[in-house]
N, C-alpha and C positions, 0 to 999 in steps of 0.2 A: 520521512514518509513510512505508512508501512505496507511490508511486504505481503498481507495479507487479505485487509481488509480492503480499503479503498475499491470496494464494487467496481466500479467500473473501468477497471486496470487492464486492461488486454491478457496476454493468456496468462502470466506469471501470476497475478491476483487473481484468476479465473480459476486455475491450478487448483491455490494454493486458500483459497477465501468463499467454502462454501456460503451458500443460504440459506441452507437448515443443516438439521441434524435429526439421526432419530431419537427422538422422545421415547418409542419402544427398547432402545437400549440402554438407558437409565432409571432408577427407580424416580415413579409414580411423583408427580409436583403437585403441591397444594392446591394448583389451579387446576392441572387438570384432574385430580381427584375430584373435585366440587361443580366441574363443568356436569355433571349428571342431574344436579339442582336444576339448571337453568337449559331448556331444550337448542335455544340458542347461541348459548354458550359452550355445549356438548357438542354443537354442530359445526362451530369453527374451530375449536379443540383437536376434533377428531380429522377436520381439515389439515388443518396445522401435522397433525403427526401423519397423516397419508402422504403428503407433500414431501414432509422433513424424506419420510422413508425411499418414494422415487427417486429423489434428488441425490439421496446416497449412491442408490443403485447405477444411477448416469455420471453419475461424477463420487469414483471408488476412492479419489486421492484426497478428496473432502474429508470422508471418516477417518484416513489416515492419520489426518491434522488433528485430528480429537481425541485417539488413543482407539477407536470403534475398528477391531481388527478384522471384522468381517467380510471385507475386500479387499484386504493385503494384498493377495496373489495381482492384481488389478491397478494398470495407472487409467486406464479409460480409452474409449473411439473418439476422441476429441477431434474435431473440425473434418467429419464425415459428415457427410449430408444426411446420415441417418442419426447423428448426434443430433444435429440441428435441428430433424423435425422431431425428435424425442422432445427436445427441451420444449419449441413451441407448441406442444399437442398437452404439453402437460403444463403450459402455462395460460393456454384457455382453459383446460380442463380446471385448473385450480378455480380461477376468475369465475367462472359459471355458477360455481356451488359456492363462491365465497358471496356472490349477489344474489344468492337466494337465501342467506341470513340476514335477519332482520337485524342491522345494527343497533337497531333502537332499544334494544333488551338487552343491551352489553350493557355491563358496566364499564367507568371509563378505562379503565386501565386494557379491557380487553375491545375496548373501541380503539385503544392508539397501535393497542396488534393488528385490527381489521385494517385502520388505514394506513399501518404504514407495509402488509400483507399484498396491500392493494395496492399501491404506488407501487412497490418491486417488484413483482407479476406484470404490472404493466408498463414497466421500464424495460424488463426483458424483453418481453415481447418484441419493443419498440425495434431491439437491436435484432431480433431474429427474423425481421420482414425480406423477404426476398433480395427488395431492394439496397438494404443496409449491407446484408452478409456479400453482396457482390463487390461491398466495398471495401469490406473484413478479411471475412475468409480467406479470400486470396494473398493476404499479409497477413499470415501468419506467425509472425516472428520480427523483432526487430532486436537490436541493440539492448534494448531497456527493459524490454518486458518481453522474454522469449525461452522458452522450457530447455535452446540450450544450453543457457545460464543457470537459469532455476532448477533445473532437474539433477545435476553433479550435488549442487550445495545441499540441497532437499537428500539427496540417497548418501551421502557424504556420511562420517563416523559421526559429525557435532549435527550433523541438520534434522532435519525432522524426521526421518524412517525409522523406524524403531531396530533395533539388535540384540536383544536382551536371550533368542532363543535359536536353536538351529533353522527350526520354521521360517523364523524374521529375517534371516540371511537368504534361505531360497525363495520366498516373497521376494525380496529385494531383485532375487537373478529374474527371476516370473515379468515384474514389472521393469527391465532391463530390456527385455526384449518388445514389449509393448510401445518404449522411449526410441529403440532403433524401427519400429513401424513407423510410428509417429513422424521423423524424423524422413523419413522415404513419402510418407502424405504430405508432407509439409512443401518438397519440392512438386508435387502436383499440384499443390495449391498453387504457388508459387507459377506457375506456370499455364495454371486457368488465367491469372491475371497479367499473364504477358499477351494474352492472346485476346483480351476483353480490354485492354489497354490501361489497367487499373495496376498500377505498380508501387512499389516503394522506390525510396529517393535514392540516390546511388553514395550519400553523405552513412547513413543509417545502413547499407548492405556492405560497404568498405569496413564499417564497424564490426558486423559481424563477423566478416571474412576474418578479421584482425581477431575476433574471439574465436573463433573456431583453429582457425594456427595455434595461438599460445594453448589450445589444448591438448591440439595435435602435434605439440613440440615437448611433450610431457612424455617420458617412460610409461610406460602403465603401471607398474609399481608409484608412480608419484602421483598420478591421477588422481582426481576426489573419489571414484569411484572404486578406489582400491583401498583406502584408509579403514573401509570396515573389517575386515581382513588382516590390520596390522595389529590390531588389539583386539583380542576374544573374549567376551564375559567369561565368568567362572560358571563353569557346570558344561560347556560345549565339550564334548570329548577330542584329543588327539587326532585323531583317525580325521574326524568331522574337518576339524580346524585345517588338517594338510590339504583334503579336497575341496574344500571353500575358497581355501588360497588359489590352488588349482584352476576352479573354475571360475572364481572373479577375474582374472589374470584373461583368460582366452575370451571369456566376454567382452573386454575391453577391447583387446589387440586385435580379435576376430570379427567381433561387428559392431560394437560402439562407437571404434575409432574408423572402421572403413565405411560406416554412416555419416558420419562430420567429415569426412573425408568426399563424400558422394554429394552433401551439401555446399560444403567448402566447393569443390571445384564447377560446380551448378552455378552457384551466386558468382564466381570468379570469370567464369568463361563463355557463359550463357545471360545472366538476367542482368550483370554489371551495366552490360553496355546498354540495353533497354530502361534501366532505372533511371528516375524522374532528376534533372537538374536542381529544377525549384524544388523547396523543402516544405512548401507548404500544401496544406490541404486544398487550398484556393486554386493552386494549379493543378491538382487532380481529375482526373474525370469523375466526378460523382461529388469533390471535396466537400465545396459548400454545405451540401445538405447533410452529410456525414458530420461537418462541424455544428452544424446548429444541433444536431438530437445528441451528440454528445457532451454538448453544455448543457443542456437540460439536463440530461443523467449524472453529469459529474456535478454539477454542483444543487441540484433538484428542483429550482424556480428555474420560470418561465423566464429566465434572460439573453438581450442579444448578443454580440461581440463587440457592437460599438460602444454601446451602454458600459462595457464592463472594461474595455480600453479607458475609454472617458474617468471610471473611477479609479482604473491603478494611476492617471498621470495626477490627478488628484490626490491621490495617496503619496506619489514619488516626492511628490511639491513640499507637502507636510510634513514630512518623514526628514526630509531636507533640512527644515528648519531647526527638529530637535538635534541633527545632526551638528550644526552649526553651535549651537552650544555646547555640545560636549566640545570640540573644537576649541572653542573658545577657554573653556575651562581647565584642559590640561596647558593652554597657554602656547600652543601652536600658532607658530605669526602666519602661515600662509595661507592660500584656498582651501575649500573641501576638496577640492579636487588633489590637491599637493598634499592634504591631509589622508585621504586615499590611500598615497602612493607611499607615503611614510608606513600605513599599517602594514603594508605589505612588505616592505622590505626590512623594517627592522629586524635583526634577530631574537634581541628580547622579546617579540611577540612570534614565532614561529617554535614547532612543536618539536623536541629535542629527538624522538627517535618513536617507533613504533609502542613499546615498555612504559617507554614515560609519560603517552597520550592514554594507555590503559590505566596505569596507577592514576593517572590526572585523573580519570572518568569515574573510576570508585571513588577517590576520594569526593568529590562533589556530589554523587549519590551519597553517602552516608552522611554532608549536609544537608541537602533535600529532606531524607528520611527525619531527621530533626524537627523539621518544619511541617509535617505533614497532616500530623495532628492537630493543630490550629485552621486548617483548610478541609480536609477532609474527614468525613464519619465513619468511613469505610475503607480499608484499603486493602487488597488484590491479596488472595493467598499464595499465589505463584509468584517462585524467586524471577530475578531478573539477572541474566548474564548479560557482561560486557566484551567484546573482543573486535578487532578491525577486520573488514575483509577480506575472504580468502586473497591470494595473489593472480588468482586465475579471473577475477571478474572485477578488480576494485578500479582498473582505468576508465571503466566507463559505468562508473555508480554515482550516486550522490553521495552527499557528504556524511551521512548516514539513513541507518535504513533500522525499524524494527520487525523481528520475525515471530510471531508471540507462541509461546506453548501450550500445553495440553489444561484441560481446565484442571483436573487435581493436581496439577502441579508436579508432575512425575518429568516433564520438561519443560524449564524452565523457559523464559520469555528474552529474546538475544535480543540486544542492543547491536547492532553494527556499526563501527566508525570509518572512514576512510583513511587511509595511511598513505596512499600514492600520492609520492612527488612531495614529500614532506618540504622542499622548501617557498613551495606556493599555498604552504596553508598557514592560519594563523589561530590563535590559543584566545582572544579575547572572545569568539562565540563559542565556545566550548561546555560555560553552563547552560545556555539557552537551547544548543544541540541535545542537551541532557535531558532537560527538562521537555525538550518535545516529543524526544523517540523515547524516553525510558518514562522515570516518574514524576510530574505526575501526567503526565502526557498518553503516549500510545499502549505503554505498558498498565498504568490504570485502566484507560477507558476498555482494550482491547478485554484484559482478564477481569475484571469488574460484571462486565457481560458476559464471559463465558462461566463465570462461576456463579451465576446468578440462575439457579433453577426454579425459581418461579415464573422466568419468562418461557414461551416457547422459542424453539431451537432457534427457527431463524431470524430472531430476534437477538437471541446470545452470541449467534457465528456468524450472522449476517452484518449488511452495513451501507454505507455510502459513500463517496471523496469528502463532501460537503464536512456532513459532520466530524468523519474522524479526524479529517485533517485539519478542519477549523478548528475541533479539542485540543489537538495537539499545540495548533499554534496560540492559542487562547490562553495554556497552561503554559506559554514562555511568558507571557505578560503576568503571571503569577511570581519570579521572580522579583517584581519589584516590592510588592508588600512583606515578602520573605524578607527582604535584606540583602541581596544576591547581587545585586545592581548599581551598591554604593560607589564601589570603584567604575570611577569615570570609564576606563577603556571597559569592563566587562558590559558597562549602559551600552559601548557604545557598539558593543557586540549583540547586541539584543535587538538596538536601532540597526544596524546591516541586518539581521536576518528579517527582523519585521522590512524591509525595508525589499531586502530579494521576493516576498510575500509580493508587494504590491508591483514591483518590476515583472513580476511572473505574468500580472493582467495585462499591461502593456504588450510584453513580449509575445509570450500565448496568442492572445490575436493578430497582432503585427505580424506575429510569420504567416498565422493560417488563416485569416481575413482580407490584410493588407499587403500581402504579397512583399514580406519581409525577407530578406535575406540572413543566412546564416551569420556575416559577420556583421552584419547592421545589427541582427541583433544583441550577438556578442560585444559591440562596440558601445551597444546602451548599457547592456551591463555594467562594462569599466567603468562608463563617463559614469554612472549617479550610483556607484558603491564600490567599496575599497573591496571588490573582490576580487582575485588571483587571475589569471587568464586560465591554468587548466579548470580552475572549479566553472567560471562563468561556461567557456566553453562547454565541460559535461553536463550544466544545466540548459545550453541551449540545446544542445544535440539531444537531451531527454525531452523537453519539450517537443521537439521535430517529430520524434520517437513515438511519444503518446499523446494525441493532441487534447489540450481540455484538460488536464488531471491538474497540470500547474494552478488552474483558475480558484480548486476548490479552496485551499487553505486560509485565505484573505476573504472570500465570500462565505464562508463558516467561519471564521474566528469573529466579523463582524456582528454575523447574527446572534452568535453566545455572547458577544459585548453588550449588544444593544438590552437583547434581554435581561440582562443582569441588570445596566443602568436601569431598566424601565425597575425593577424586582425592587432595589435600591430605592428609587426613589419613591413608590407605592407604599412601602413595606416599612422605611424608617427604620426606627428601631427594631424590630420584628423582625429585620432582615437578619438573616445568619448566614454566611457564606458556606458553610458548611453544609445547611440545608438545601440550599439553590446548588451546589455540585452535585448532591445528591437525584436532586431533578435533573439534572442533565445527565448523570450518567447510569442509573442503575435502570433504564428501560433500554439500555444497547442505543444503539446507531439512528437515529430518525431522521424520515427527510427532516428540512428545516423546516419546512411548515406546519408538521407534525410536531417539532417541538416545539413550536415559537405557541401553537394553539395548548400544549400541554403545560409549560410556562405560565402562561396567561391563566389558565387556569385553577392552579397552582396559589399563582397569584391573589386572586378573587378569594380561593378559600382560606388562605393566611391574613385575609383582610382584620 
């Protein structure tokens, strides 16, 4: 998954996954250069960059992500009521003036801006209604998706904050204290929704608690937020470097750590015992309706939770059966299910140590990169790092996660693997892990858009669940025409992860529709894939955690299948696979209706 984009992520991809950017901070695009021709075109243009520009201004840690230093000093008033009605006054204010252009004078390329302008504007909207944020705001933070994970990693020496000058050090302290605000509002939220009866599950706050200790069981010297302090670029003076040490050191010990220290014992001895049994949204006050408008945002069609149950058991059934032949064909005499338990416990297939999962991972990118050229026209100027999770967050992550970099390339695009508990993990999905979070997967799609200055911004930095995660998992089924797939167990590592794809639909609504239980649905897990019990578990507890986000992967990777078949078989010989990725990715993230309409017509003119 990645850590960025995936729109509608709770606050981690909120953070960390503007909607625009400014256009006024970059030189001049050919489109908007040319928007002065067309009055209509000048007038969502200039849209476009007024938008990009507020948006910065409300949300300071957006530009950060970009290399736009202009709000360093700034992590933001995130989940203030005066946030909230900034973002909603300025997401009618956009809507207002974007329906007073006449779309019909766009050409198409700057029609699939308005519509898909339009659908994002008013999918925000959707979540900032009074009614919604009573449901939100008050959870502010969970396990999976929560700034006190994200914000260490993000300010950390490897993650995204820059350090290159004395400035970007005391930025770093500036926005240090804005995190321990943050962190003091978080417990008032926390605490409107004790009193409103809107809580989080006590499964998901034991989580936290458990992350918050292992930070607060750290030296401050070993902290992530000391690590920029341990290495100085060249040019910082002496003098500088002793009082930086100095005062990152008392920042920590002095109010970073007595904030996690203030939440930690809140969540422990206050909202513990009030937090929800049931883990689903179903048993919420409000859950229902919170689940239906968040499947519509995450995955961008109009669908239900039964519909979308109905199609993972569907998927699990099918998926089954190609399983059975790999089965069949390494010559295993017993069940899938015996077969299962074999993957797991062999040690031939478990991963030899933290080192040897890293060299494992480069070396399978620089086979990828071999292949890339047959498949793609284009590929991302930003390098791609690989490394495992810190050890302060990786028990409760996925299997991996991408973090993408700045569009010139100045930082690089991180791959994240999981290393916890090395002897419940296994090595036959290891290229299909590659090939989702790194290339040609999230690290394409993500930098392909951002280095694309003919789009406007929040077209390049912007996005959806839907599409980026259906890209990503669309681009594991690219391993088979590569070659990647021959060896039966690595096929049959590509059938498990397609395979956890379509368990996710099940599951996903089963907890938060059907009033599923945690280990009911950790126990689907087991029974219909050879997955570990710590991974199933951290994928159920992340479901719990973020409801809806599980859904989008397998509901976009189908919709870029289908289209392709349709492209395929229209197109015949005409078709170049090359060209149709090209259509898919070089307009950034769309809902899928917007691309399936863009597709299609795509289509008609290749006729």
């Amino acid at each position: 998954m990645t850590r960025t984009l995936a729109s509608a992520l709770a606050i981690t991809i909120a953070l960390a996954a503007p909607v625009s950017a400014p256009v006024s901070a970059q030189a001049p695009t050919a489109a908007a250069a040319s928007a002065a021709e067309n009055p209509a075109r000048e007038a969502l243009w200039q849209l476009f960059r007024d938008s990009d520009e507020a948006t910065l201004k409300r949300n300071p840690i957006q530009a950060l992500f970009r290399g736009d230093m202009r709000y360093a000093d700034r992590l933001g008033d995130y989940i203030t009521d005066a946030y909230y009605a900034a973002e909603r006054e300025a997401g009618t204010s956009d809507l207002k003036r974007l329906e007073a252009i006449d779309r019909s004078k766009l050409d198409a390329t700057d029609r699939i801006a308005y519509d898909v302008f339009k659908w994002q504007s008013q999918e925000n909207l959707k979540g900032l209604t009074p009614e919604i944020l009573a449901l939100t705001a008050v959870r502010p933070l969970n396990h999976f998706s929560g700034i006190h994970t994200f914000y260490p990693s993000f300010a950390s020496a490897t993650g995204g904050a820059p350090f290159a000058t004395v400035a970007d050090y005391e930025n770093n302290l500036k926005r240090h204290q804005e995190f321990v605000t943050f962190i003091d509002r978080a417990v008032g939220r926390f605490r409107e929704g004790m009193a409103s009866g809107v809580v989080e599950t006590k499964l998901t706050i034991n989580n936290v608690i458990d992350q918050l200790a292992t930070q607060l069981a750290q030296p401050p010297e070993q902290s992530p937020f000391y690590t920029p302090v341990e290495k100085f670029p060249e040019g910082i003076a002496a003098a500088d470097q002793t009082r930086l040490k100095a005062e990152y050191r008392a920042m920590i010990a002095d109010k970073i750590y007595p904030a996690y220290k203030q939440l930690h014992d809140f969540l422990k001895a206050e909202y513990l015992p009030v937090a929800r049994d049931q883990v689903g949204l179903s048993a919420m006050k409000g859950g229902p309706v919170l689940y239906a408008q968040l499947i519509e945002t995450t995955t961008t069609l109009p669908l239900k939770a039964e519909d979308i149950h109905a199609l993972g058991l569907s998927e699990v059934k099918r998926i089954h059966t190609e399983m059975e032949k790999v089965r069949a064909e390494v010559g295993f005499k017993g069940t899938l299910g015996e077969f299962f338990q074999h993957l797991r416990t062999d040690p031939k297939l478990q991963p030899e140590s933290r080192e040897w999962l890293t060299k494992r991972y480069f070396e399978i990118g620089k086979t990828v990169d071999a292949k890339v050229p047959d498949y793609f026209s284009t590929v991302p100027k930003s390098p791609l790092d690989i490394r495992p999770y810190e050890p302060f967050r990786e028990k409760h992550e996925a299997g991996g996660s991408y973090m993408p970099g700045t569009p010139d390339g100045t930082r690089a695009g991180i791959f994240y693997f999981n290393a916890y508990d090395l002897p419940s993990r296994t090595t036959p999905g290891m290229t299909t892990l590659y090939l989702h979070e790194g290339a040609p997967g999230h690290h394409f799609q993500i930098s392909l858009a951002q280095e694309n200055e003919a789009l406007p911004s929040f077209m390049r930095f912007g996005g959806n669940t839907a599409y980026v995660e259906g890209w990503a998992l669309y681009s594991e089924t690219l391993g088979f025409p590569m070659g990647f797939y021959e060896d039966p167990y690595q096929r049959f590592g590509t059938l498990s992860d397609e395979m956890l794809r379509a368990m996710r639909l099940v599951v996903d609504t089963g907890l938060h529709s059907k009033g599923w239980t945690r280990d009911q649905a950790i126990e689907y897990m087991l029974a219909n894939s050879d997955m570990g019990k710590t991974d199933a578990t951290a994928e159920v507890e992340r479901y719990i955690a973020i409801p809806s986000q599980a859904l989008a992967y397998k509901i976009g990777a189908m919709k870029i299948q289908e289209l392709r078949a349709k492209a395929e078989k229209t197109l015949g010989p005409k078709f170049d696979i090359r060209d149709f990725h090209a259509q898919v990715l070089m307009t950034g993230a769309l809902p899928l209706a917007v691309l399936e309409t863009k597709i299609e017509n795509w289509i008609t003119a290749k006729k």
